[in-house]
C-alpha positions in Angstrom: -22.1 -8.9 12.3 -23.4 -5.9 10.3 -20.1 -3.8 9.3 -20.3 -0.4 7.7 -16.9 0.1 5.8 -16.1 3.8 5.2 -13.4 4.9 2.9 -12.4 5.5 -0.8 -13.8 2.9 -3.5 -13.9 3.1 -7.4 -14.2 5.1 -9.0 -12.1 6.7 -7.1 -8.1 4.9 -7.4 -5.2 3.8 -5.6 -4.3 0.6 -3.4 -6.8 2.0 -0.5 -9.7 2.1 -2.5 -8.5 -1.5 -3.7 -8.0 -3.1 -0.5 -11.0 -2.2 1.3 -12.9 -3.6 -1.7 -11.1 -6.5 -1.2 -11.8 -6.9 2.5 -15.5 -5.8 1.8 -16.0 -9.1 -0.5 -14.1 -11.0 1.9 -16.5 -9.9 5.2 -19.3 -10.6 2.8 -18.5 -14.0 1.8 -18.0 -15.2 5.0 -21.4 -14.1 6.2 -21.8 -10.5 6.8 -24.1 -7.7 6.6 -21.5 -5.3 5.0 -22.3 -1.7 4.1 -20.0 0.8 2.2 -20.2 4.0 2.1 -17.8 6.0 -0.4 -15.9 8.8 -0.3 -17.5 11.6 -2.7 -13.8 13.0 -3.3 -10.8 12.0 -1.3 -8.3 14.9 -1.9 -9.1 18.8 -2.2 -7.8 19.2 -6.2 -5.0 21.6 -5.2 -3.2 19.4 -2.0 -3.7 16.3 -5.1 -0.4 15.8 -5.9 -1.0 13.4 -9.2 -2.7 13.6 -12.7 -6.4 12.6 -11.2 -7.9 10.9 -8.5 -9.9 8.8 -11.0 -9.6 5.3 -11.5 -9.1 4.9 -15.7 -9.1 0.9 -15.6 -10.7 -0.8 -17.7 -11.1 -3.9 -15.2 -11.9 -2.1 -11.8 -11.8 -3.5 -8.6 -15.7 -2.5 -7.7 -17.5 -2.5 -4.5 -21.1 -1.8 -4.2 -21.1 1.4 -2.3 -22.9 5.0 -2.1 -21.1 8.3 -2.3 -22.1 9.6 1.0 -19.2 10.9 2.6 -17.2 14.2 1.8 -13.9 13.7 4.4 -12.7 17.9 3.8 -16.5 19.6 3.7 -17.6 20.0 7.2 -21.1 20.5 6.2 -21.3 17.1 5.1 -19.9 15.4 8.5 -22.9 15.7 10.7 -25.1 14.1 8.2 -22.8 11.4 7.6 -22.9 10.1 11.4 -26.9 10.6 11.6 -26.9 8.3 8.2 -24.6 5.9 9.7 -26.4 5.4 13.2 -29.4 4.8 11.4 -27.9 1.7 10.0 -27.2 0.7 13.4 -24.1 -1.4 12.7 -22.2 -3.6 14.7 -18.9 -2.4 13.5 -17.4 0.8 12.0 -14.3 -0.3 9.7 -12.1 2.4 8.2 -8.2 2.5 7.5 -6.3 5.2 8.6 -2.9 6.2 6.6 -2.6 9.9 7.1 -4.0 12.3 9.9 -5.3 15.0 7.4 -8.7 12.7 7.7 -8.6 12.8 11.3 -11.2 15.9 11.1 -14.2 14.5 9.6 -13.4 10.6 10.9 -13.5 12.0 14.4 -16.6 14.2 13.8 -18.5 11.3 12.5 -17.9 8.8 14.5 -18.6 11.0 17.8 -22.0 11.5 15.8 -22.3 7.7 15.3 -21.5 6.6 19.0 -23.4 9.4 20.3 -26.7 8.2 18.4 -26.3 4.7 18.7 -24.1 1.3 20.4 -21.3 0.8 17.9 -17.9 0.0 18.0 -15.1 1.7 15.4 -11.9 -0.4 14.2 -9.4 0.9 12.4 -6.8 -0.7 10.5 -3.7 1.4 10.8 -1.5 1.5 7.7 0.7 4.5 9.4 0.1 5.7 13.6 2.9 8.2 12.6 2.9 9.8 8.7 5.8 9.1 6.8 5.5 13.2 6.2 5.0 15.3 9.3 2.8 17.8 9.3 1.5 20.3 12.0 -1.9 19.1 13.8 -0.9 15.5 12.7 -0.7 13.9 16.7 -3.3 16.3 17.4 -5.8 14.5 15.0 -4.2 11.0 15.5 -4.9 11.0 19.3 -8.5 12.5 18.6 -9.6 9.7 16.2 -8.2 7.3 18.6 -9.6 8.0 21.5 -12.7 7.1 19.6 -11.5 3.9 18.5 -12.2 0.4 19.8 -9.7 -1.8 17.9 -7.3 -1.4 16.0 -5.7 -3.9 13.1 -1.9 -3.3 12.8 0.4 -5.2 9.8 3.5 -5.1 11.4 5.4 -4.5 14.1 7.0 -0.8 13.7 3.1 0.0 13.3 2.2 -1.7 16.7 5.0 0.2 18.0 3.7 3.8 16.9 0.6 2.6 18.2 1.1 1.9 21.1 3.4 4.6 21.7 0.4 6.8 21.1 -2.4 5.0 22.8 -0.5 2.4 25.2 -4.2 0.2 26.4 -4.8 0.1 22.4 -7.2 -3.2 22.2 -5.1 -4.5 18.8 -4.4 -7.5 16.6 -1.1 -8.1 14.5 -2.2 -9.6 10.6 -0.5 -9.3 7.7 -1.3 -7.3 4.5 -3.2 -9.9 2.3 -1.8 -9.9 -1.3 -3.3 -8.3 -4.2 -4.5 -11.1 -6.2 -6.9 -9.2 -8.4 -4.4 -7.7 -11.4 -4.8 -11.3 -13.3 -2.1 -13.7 -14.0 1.8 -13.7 -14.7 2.6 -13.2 -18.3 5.5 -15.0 -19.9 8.4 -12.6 -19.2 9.3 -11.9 -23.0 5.7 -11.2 -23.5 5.7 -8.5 -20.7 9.0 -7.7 -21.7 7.6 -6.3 -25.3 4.7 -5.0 -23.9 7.2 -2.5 -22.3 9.7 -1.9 -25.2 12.6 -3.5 -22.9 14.8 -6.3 -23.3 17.2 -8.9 -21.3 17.1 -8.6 -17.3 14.5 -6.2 -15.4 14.1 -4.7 -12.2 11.1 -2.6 -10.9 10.8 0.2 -8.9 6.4 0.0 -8.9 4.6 3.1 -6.7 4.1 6.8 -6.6 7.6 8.6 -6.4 8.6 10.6 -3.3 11.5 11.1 -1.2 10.9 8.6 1.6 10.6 6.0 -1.4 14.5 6.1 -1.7 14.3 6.6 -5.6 17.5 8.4 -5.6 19.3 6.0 -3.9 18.1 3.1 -6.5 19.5 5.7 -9.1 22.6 6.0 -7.6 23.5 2.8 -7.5 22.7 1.7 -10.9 26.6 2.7 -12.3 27.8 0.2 -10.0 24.9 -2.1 -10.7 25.2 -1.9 -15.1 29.1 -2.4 -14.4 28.2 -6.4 -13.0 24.9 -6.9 -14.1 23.7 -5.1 -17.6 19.8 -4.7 -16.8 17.2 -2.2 -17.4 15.4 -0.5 -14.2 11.7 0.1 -15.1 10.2 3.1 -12.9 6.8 3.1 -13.3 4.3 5.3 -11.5 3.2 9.0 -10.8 6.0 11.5 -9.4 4.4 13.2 -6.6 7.4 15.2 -6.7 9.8 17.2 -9.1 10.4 14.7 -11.6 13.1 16.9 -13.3 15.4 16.6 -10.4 15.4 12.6 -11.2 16.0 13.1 -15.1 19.3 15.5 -14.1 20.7 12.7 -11.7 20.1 10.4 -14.2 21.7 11.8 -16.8 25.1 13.1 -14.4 25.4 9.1 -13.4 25.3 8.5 -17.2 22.7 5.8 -17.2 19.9 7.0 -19.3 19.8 3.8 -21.0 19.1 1.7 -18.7 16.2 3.7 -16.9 13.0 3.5 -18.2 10.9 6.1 -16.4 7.0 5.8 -17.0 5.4 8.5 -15.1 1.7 7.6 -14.9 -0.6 5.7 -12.6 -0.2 1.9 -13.9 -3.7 0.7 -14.8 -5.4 -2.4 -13.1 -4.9 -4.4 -17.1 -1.3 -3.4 -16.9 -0.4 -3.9 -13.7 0.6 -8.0 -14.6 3.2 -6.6 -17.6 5.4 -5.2 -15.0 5.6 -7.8 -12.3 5.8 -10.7 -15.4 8.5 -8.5 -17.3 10.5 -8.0 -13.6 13.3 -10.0 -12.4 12.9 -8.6 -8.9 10.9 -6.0 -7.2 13.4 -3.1 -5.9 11.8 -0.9 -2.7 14.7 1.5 -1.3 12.9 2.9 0.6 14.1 5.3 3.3 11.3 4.8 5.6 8.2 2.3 5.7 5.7 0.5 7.6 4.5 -2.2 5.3 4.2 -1.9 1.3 1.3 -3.2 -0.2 3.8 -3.2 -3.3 5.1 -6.0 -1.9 1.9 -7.9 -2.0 1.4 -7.1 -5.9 4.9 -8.6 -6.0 4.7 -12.0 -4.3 1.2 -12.4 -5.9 3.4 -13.0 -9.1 6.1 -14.6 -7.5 8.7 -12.1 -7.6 11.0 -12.1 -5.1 12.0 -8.6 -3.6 14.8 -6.5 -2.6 14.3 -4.2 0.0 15.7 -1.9 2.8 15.9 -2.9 6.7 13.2 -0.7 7.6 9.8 -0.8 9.0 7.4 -4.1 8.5 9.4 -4.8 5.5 12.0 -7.4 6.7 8.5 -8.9 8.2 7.9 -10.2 4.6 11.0 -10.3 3.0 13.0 -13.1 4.4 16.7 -12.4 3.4 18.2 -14.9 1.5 15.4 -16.7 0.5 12.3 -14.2 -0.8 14.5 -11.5 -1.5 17.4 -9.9 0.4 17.3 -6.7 2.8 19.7 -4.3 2.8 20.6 -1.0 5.0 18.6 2.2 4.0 19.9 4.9 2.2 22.9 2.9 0.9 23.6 2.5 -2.2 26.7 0.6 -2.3 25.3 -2.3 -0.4 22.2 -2.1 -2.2 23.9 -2.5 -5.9 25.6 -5.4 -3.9 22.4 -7.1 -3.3 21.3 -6.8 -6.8 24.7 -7.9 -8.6 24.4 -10.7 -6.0 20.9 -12.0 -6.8 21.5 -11.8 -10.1 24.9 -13.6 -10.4 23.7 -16.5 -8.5 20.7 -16.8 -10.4 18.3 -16.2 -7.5 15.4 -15.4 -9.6 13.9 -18.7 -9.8 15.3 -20.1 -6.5 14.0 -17.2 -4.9 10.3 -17.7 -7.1 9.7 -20.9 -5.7 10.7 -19.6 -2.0 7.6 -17.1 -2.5 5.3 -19.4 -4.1 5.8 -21.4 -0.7 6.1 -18.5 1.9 2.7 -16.0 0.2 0.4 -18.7 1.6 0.4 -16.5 5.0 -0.7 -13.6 3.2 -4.5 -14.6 2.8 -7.9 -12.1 2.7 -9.2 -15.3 4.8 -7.0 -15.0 7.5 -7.1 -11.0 7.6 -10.9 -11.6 7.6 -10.5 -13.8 10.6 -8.2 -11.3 12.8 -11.2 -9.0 12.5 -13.8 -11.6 13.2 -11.9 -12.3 16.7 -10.6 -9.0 17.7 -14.3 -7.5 17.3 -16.3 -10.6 17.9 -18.6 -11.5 20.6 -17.0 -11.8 23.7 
């Protein structure tokens, strides 16, 4: 097939830009005529809630594209879908994670199927936005009704899907992991690289509410009391950072938080997951985490909340444990118990066996059949 991939690539950052990379080299290997075309920016600077939209890694993961498409300047739309007929692909690719794209997506692909025969998939990291926002269904249903097929990783997202466009012509895959941020470190190695000492766990992401920060917080006192360990929070606060520090500091555990509020590089992605004893994701809402897949690319077994694709991964009691949302005593309960029975390396060898699934070969396959001849 010839594929044209839109979306954001490097330099541009962030796990979206990473994994359609990823899936670009994938389609490519296996045969493929595979365009890309990049986004010239992704955010308006002012909605941008982090330090830069720029990747600053030293060891990118690079696609050979073209900064051809502009998703929030109208002027540029039009063009975009003549340049993209004129390829005459087989196959429009693009991911969809928030509706505030749903503008220029729909406008160019109307373009594109209007000037030539070409079918659009999507692969749906969100049908409904963790963060509502007016116009959101508006745009979803739009884009949509444009689309062909659509690539789900779980089922809460088939759900939303097919709450929204019931005949949806879809395929259930997992995320593939990230294998691309180098090998495990010895733990004491990655341990000094981050100035910490004796057991870890990791709280890896951009901060916001739905994350469930706060509740990880709150149950620390409870945590230290069992199990002295040191939580390492590392990645951008897309929210008011101060109101973390204050809780912090009323629970009394300032010691054992490490907060490191920056976007973690692509070189120093492998010192967090080597120095971790276990992943922690709280979150209050989710569909899948591509966190996860950092995680079990190391081998590190997670503990998670009851929500969204996430108990698709996780298998409780054996990868990790899952616990109830937005409770912290049950969750300091899962961590005291993973710890005191020694689960790290029981639960290491479960997800050494159980990441197999998680392949770019077999993601590369669901789009191969869903889109396929015939």
């Amino acid at each position: 097939m010839k594929i044209l991939i839109i979306g954001p690539a490097h330099p541009l950052r962030g796990g979206i830009a990473q994994f359609l990379a990823l899936l670009h080299d994938t389609l490519k290997k296996r045969g493929h005529d595979v365009i890309f075309h990049r986004f010239i920016r992704q955010y308006p600077k002012f909605l941008f809630p982090g330090k830069t939209q720029d990747d600053e890694s030293k060891s990118p993961v690079e696609v050979k594209s073209a900064p051809l498409f502009h998703p929030f300047n109208p002027f540029n739309w039009i063009p975009e879908g003549i340049r993209i007929a004129k390829e005459k692909p087989d196959l429009i690719i693009l991911k969809w994670w928030m509706p505030f794209f749903g503008p220029s997506y729909f406008a160019v692909l109307l373009v594109a199927k209007l000037l030539c025969r070409t079918n659009v998939m999507l692969v749906v990291d969100n049908a409904i936005p963790h963060e509502k926002r007016p116009g959101d269904m508006l745009f979803t249903k739009l884009v949509f009704s444009l689309t062909d097929y659509f690539i789900v990783m779980s089922n809460a997202v088939r759900d939303d899907l097919l709450k929204i466009k019931p005949k949806a012509k879809f395929t259930l895959t997992p995320h593939p992991l990230y294998e691309v941020f180098g090998r495990p470190k010895g733990g004491e190695e990655a341990r000094r690289a981050l100035g910490v000492s004796g057991p870890v766990i990791l709280f890896f992401g951009f901060v916001r509410e739905y994350k469930g920060l706060h509740v990880l917080l709150d149950a620390m006192p409870k945590i230290l009391k069992k199990t002295p360990l040191t939580l390492v929070v590392a990645g951008e606060f897309y929210e008011d950072k101060d109101a973390y520090a204050e809780q912090i500091e009323r629970l009394g555990i300032g010691e054992s938080v490490k907060l490191i509020d920056k976007y973690i590089s692509n070189e120093a992605v492998s010192d967090y997951f080597s120095a971790a004893d276990a992943l922690v994701l709280p979150y209050l809402s989710a569909t899948q985490s591509g966190i996860t897949q950092i995680a079990f690319a190391f081998d590190l077994p997670v503990i998670a909340t009851k929500v969204g694709g996430l108990p698709e991964v996780v298998i409780d009691g054996e990868t990790g444990y899952l616990v109830p949302p937005d409770d912290p005593e049950t969750l300091a309960e899962a961590v005291i118990k993973y710890f005191q029975a020694d689960g790290s390396k029981k639960f290491r060898e479960n997800v050494c066996r159980a990441k197999v699934r998680f392949s770019w070969g077999a993601f590369a396959e669901a789009v191969e059949r869903l889109a396929g001849p015939g």
